[in-house]
Structures are given as structure tokens and as C-alpha cells.
N, C-alpha and C positions, 0 to 999 in steps of 0.2 A: 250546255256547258256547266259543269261541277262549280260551284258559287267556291270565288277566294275570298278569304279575309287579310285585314292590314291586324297587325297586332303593337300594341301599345302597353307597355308600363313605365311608369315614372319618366314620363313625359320618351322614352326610346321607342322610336318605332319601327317593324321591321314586317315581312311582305312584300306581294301577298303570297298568302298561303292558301292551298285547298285543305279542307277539310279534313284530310285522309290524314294530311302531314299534321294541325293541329290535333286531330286527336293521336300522335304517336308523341308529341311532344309534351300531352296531358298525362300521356304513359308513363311519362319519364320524369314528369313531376316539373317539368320547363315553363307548363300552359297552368295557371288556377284560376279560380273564379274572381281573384281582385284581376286578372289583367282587362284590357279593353280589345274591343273587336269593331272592324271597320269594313263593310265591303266597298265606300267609296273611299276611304282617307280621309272624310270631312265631321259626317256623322258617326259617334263612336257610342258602344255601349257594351253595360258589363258582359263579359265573355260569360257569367253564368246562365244566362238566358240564350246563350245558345246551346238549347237543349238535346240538341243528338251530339252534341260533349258531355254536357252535366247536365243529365236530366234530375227534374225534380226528385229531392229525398221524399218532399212533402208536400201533400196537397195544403195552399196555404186558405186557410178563408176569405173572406169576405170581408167582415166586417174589419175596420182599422184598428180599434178596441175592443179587447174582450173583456168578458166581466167573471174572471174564474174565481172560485173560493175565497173569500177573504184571507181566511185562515192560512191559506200557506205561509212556509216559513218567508220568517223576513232573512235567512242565512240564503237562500237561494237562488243569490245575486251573481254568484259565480264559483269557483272554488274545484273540487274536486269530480263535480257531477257537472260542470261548466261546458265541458268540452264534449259531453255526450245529448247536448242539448240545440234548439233546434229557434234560431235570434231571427229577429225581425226588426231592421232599421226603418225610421220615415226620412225619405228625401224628395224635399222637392214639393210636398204634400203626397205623395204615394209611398205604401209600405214595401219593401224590398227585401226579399226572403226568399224560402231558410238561406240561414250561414252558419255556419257554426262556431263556436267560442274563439280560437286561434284566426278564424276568417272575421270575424268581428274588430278582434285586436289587430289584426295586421293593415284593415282599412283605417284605421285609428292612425296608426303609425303613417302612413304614407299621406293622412289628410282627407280622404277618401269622404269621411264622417269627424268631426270637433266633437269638445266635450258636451256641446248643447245637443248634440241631434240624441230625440225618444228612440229607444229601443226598447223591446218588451221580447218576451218568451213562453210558455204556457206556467202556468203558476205564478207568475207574477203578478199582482193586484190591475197595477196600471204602468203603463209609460213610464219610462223614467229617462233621467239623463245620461248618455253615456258615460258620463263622468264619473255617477256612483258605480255603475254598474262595473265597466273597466275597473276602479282604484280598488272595489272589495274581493273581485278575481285575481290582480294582481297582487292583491298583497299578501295573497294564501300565497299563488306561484311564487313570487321573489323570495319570500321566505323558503319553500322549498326549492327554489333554485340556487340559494344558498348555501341551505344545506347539502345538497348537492355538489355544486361547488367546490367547500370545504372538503368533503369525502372524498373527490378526485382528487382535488392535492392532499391530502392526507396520505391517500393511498398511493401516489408518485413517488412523495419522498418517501414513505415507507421501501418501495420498490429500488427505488436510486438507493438507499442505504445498503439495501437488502444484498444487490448489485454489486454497490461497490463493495462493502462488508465481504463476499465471497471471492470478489476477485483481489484484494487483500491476502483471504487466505489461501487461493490458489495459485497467485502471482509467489514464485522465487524467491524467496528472503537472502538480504546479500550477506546473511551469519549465517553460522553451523545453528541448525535445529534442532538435530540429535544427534548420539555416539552414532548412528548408521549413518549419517549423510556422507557421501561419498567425498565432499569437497574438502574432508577434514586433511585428506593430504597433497591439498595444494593449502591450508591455511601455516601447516607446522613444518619446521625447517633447518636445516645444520647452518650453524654458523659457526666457521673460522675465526680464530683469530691468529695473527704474523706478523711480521715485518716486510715490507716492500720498497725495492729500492729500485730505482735502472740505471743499467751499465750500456755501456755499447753494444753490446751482445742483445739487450732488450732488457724488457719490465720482466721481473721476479716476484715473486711471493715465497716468505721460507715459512710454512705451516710450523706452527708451537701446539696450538689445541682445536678442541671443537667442544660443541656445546648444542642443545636443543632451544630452537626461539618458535613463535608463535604471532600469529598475526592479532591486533584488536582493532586494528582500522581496513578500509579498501584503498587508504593512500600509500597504505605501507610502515605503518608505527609498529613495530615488535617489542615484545616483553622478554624476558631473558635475567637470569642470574648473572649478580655483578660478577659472581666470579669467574665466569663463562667468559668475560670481556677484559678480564684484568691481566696485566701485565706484571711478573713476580720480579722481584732484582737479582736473580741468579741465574735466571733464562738472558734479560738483558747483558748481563756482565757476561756473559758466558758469547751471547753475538758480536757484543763490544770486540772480545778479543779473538776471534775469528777472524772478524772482518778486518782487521786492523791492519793487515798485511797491503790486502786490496783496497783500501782508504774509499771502502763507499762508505756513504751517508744513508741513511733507514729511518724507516718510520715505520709505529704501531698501523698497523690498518684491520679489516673487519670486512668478509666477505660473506655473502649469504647465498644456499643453491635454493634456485626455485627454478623448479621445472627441468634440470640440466641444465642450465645456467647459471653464471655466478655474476652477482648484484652487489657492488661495493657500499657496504653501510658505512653510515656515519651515529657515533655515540651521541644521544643528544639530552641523554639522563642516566648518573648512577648514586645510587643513596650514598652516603658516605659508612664508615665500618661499623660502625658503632649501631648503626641501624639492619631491615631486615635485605639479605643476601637480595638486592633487585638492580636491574637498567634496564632502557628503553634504547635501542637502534632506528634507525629510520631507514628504507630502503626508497630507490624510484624504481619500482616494477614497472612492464612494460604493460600491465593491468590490472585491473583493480581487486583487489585478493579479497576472499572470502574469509571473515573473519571470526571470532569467537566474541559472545556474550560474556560479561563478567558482572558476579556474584557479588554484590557489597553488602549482602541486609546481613547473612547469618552463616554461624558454622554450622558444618553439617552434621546429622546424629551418627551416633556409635552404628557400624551394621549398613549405612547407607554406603549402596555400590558406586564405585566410581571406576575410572581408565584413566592410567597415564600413557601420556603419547610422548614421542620419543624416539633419539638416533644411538641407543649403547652401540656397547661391545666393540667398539671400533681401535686399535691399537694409537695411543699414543707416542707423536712422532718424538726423536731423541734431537734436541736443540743443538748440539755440539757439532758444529762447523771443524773439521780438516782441511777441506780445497773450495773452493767457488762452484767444483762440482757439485759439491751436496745442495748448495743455493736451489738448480737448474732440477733435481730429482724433487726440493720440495716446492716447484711450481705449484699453480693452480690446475694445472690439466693433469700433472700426475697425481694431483692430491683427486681429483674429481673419482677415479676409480675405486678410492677407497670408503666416497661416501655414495656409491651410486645403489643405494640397499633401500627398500621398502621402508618407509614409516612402521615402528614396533609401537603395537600394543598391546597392554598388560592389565587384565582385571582384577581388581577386590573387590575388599570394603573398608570404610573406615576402622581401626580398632580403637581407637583411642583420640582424644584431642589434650596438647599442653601447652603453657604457656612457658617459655623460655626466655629470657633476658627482656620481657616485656615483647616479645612475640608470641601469636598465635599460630601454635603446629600443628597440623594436620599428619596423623601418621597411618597409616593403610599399610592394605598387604597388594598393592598395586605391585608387581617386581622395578626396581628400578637397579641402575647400574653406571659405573663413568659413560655419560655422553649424552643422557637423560637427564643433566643439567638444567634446566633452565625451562623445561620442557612444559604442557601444561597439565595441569589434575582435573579432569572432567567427572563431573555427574551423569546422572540420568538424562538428562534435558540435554546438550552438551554444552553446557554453560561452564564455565571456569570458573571453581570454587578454592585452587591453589597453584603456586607454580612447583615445580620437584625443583628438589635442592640437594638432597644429600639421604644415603643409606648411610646409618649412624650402624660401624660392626669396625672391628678392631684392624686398625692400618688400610683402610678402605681408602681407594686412590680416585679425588674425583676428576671431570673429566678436563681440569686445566692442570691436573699433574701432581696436587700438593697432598696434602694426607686427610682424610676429616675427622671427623670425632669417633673418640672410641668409646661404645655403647654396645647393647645387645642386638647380636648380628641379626638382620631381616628386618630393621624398622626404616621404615621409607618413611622421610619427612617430605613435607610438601607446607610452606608460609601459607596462609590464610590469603586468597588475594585483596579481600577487604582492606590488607594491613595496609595496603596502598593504595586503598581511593581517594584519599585525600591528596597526596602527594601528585599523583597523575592528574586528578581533574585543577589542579593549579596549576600545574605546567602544558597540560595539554586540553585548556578548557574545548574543545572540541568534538572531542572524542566524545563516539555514541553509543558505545559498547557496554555500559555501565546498566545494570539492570537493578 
């Protein structure tokens, strides 16, 4: 009958086994020479002496002590040549061998051998304590396990930056990141402005104007020309006595299309006149809009290309009320057909930059036209570096109806959007669009 063993380490014992099976588990690296072996369970002894497992590396001598070379080094102790080298422990008063450097330290660890028990090796003078021997091997390894160590996490977070770093720049940016990103015509947008009342008949909208707004947040903050939002006193007088008949009640309101749909804004900023043509609207979109970066460091050079975006050419409605029918013709749904047109863009370059009533102009050959109001003036990057304001040309009508300036026809003005970083990041300390 095939002899079993009990096998034992750190006091767990398990068994028995045959041989066949220990040596498949010495295969697998489960069986080494610290375990113990037992064919009764009582008497135990190192499993490396059972040699049709681990046969001898080395035929070991005789004598307890050898007397080899003075001269070898005293660095010898252990170290880099440690682990290719062939130890002999005393236990017990008998020498116990070969092991090798990591089979040495690992009886150390488990108790097997203390720091008094002699170990010696070939080139070593004499006997020594495990003590020296161990702490002068270890302290070369601990030093390079160190730096080992260090090199793996070094190399981790290198990798984890590395990682994240890329998936930063392949991950979605929720701004425009260039004049091509496709999202620029869900960020730019027509915005209405009327009067709305309700009668028994239902809620009205009597359309006056329109104008180009622009998104700088994903909650919904829009920039826009004050005069895109403003209300004149000869549009009002002129509803006043329309309406006067039918004795409704009205009010300014501010409607915005995204997507096919209209999105009632509320004004929540306009500079006053004396400063540069700007207000801010707020919408609650049904999600979170893609927005535009803004430029605050610098104006841009003569020759540097830009694009204005933008809703022209759209006919301005006639304010003059005869019956309550007209009300019903300037609904929101009949108005939707006449802005249901592509986002226009227009490219240049800058020609020129001026400074005007203590404003910073931007003037390009971007085309711009009534209803490209408000709209924004993009770079290269699609960063917003102005908003359009006005074509300065003789009796030019912009797109809230009133007249602008008269100058040399084809100069497209566009405000510096700088002129208003101050102004926005106090009112709207939030906002992350600022570059």
C-alpha cells in the first residue's frame, strides 16, 4: 500500500495524503520544504527530507564546520547572490540543509529557527547567528523592495492620470468646442418679444420683434442685446389704443424657440443706456443646453477669422391693432412659422477694432442683418469673443424696428464680450463659461 502523509503548517493540519497528490500540490507551489509531513499524525518532520519530492540540490558534508578561505568577503552575508546560494541551519545539535536564502527567511518568519540559531554557507569563515545574517540580506531586499515599491505607485498614478487625463479629453464637453461642433444650433436661438394677455377666447401673444440670444450656461442663462428686449413708447401707445376698445389688460413678456418649442423667459439683467447695448434672459429648458465659452483676456487681431451666428432677414411684424383679430394672427403658433428657418452663418475677419463712448467694437466683415441682434461673434476655437449689435449703413432698421446709426454701409459691429465680465460675474457669480 502507497505510504500517506498528514501535512502540517503553522500548526493546520490536513490528510492524509499519498504521495502522488503531494507531489501535484509541490507542482502547484501548495507543498515546500518549511511544511511538515507525518505518516502517523504524531511524529512530524520537515517535508524536505522527503526526498522523492525534494530531492537533494546538494550533496551536503560531513563535517558541522568547515574551514573555507579566510579571505572571503565579509559583504557575503546575503544580498544579491543570497538567493543563489545553498544555507545550512543547526538545530537541535544537527546541521539541516541545503535551503536556500527565501527558505531560510521564511523558517525565520514562522519561528521554525530565532535569531540565535548558527547558520553558515560555503564562503563564510564560520557560523554565525541568524541574526547577522538575516538583518544584512534584508536590508539590501527592504531597500530594494522599496524602491520597488515606490516605482509601482509611481507608475499607478502616472497610469490613473494618464487615464483619467484621456478620458477628460474624450469624454463630451457640455460647451461648443469649435465653429464645426454640431451642437451650436441647439446653443443659439430667436427670441420674441410682445405683449400677452388672456381673454375668454384663450392666452395670446401679439409678436412686436425678434432678436438672436445665445446660451452661456446648461441651466439656461442667455445673453442678448438690450435692444432685442426692449419695449419703445410708440409700439406701447400705439397697443394702448387698440386695445382700448376691448379693455384687456397686457403685459411685456419674452418668449424663446428651442427646439420647436417656445420657452417663456424671464429678464433677469439689462445694463442701463448709457452703457454697452447687453441683457441676460433666463429660460427653464426641458434640458440642459449646450453652451458657449466666453473670452475675457483680449481683443482679437486685425485679419483674425471669425462667424457670426444668427436669425436675419425675417420681416418685421406691423404693431397697429384694427380688430382683436389681428391679436389671434400674432399668436405664438402663427408666429412659429415664420421663424421655423436654419441657424445663418456668416464668415469673416476682423477689419478693424474701436473704441466708442468708452466701448470696445469689434467690426468684421461677418454679414450681419435686422434679427442678428443679439446674436454671438465666434472665433476660431468657438469661444465668444463679441455679441452683433448693429450694421452701422445709412437708415439701417434693426431688428426691434428703430433706426441705427448712420455710417459706412457693411461695417458689422459686435461689443467686446469682455466689456461685460464684470458686470455678469457679480450678478451671476456662478457662471462657468468665462475663459
Amino acid at each position: 500500500m502507497a505510504e500517506h502523509y498528514y501535512l502540517r503548517h503553522r500548526g493546520r493540519v490536513g490528510g492524509p495524503y499519498p504521495e502522488e497528490k503531494l507531489k501535484a500540490l509541490a507542482q502547484k507551489g501548495q507543498l515546500t520544504r518549511m511544511h511538515e509531513l507525518s505518516s502517523d499524525g504524531t511524529t512530524w518532520f520537515p517535508a524536505r527530507e522527503l526526498t522523492s519530492i525534494f530531492p537533494p540540490k546538494k550533496t551536503a558534508k560531513e563535517e558541522p564546520i568547515l574551514e573555507p578561505d579566510d579571505s572571503a568577503s565579509a559583504t557575503s552575508l546575503g544580498g544579491a547572490g543570497a538567493d543563489r546560494s545553498q544555507w545550512y541551519y543547526s538545530l537541535g545539535g544537527q546541521r539541516i540543509g541545503p535551503v536556500s536564502w527565501l527558505e531560510l527567511s521564511s523558517l525565520a518568519k514562522v519561528g521554525e529557527i530565532n535569531d540565535a540559531t548558527l547558520v553558515w554557507r560555503e564562503g563564510m569563515a564560520d557560523w554565525r547567528p541568524a541574526l547577522q545574517v538575516l538583518s544584512a540580506g534584508n536590508t539590501k531586499s527592504q531597500k530594494s523592495g522599496v524602491r520597488k515599491t515606490l516605482a509601482i505607485i509611481a507608475a499607478s498614478l502616472a497610469l490613473i492620470a494618464g487615464i483619467g487625463y484621456a478620458a477628460w479629453r474624450l469624454s463630451p464637453k457640455p460647451y461648443i468646442t469649435s465653429p464645426d461642433d454640431p451642437r451650436i444650433e441647439d446653443a443659439v436661438f430667436v427670441v420674441l418679444k410682445g405683449y400677452e394677455w388672456t381673454t375668454e377666447k384663450g392666452d395670446f401673444f401679439l409678436h412686436l420683434g425678434h432678436g438672436t440670444t445665445f446660451a452661456v450656461s446648461p441651466e439656461g442663462l442667455l445673453f442678448t442685446n438690450r435692444h432685442v428686449i426692449s419695449f419703445d413708447s410708440k409700439s406701447a401707445s400705439t397697443i394702448d389704443k387698440g386695445l382700448t376698445e376691448l379693455e384687456i389688460a397686457h403685459t411685456q413678456a419674452y418668449y424663446v424657440l428651442i427646439n420647436g418649442h417656445y420657452f417663456k423667459a424671464n429678464l433677469v439683467h439689462k445694463n442701463r443706456n448709457n452703457e454697452c447695448d447687453f441683457a441676460c434672459l433666463q429660460v427653464e429648458a426641458d434640458r440642459p443646453l449646450p453652451y458657449f465659452r466666453l473670452l475675457r483676456t483680449s481683443l482679437p487681431n486685425k485679419r483674425d477669422p471669425v462667424i457670426a451666428l444668427g436669425f436675419p432677414g425675417i420681416q418685421q411684424p406691423d404693431p397697429k391693432l384694427d380688430s382683436f383679430d389681428d391679436c389671434l394672427v400674432s399668436s405664438l403658433d402663427a408666429s412659429y412659422d415664420h421663424f421655423n428657418d436654419a441657424l445663418n452663418q456668416t464668415v469673416g475677419n476682423v477689419s478693424n477694432l474701436r473704441v466708442d463712448s468708452g466701448v470696445n467694437w469689434i467690426i468684421h466683415g461677418a454679414a450681419i442683418s435686422p434679427g442678428n441682434s443679439g446674436g454671438p461673434l465666434i472665433d476660431s476655437t468657438g469661444s465668444v469673443i463679441g455679441i452683433n449689435t448693429e450694421q452701422r449703413g445709412a437708415n439701417v432698421l434693426d431688428s426691434a424696428g428703430s433706426e441705427g446709426f448712420v455710417a459706412t454701409p457693411g461695417e458689422n459691429y459686435a461689443f467686446s464680450i469682455a466689456e461685460i465680465a464684470e458686470v455678469t460675474e457679480q450678478r451671476f457669480p456662478d457662471i462657468a463659461s468665462w475663459k
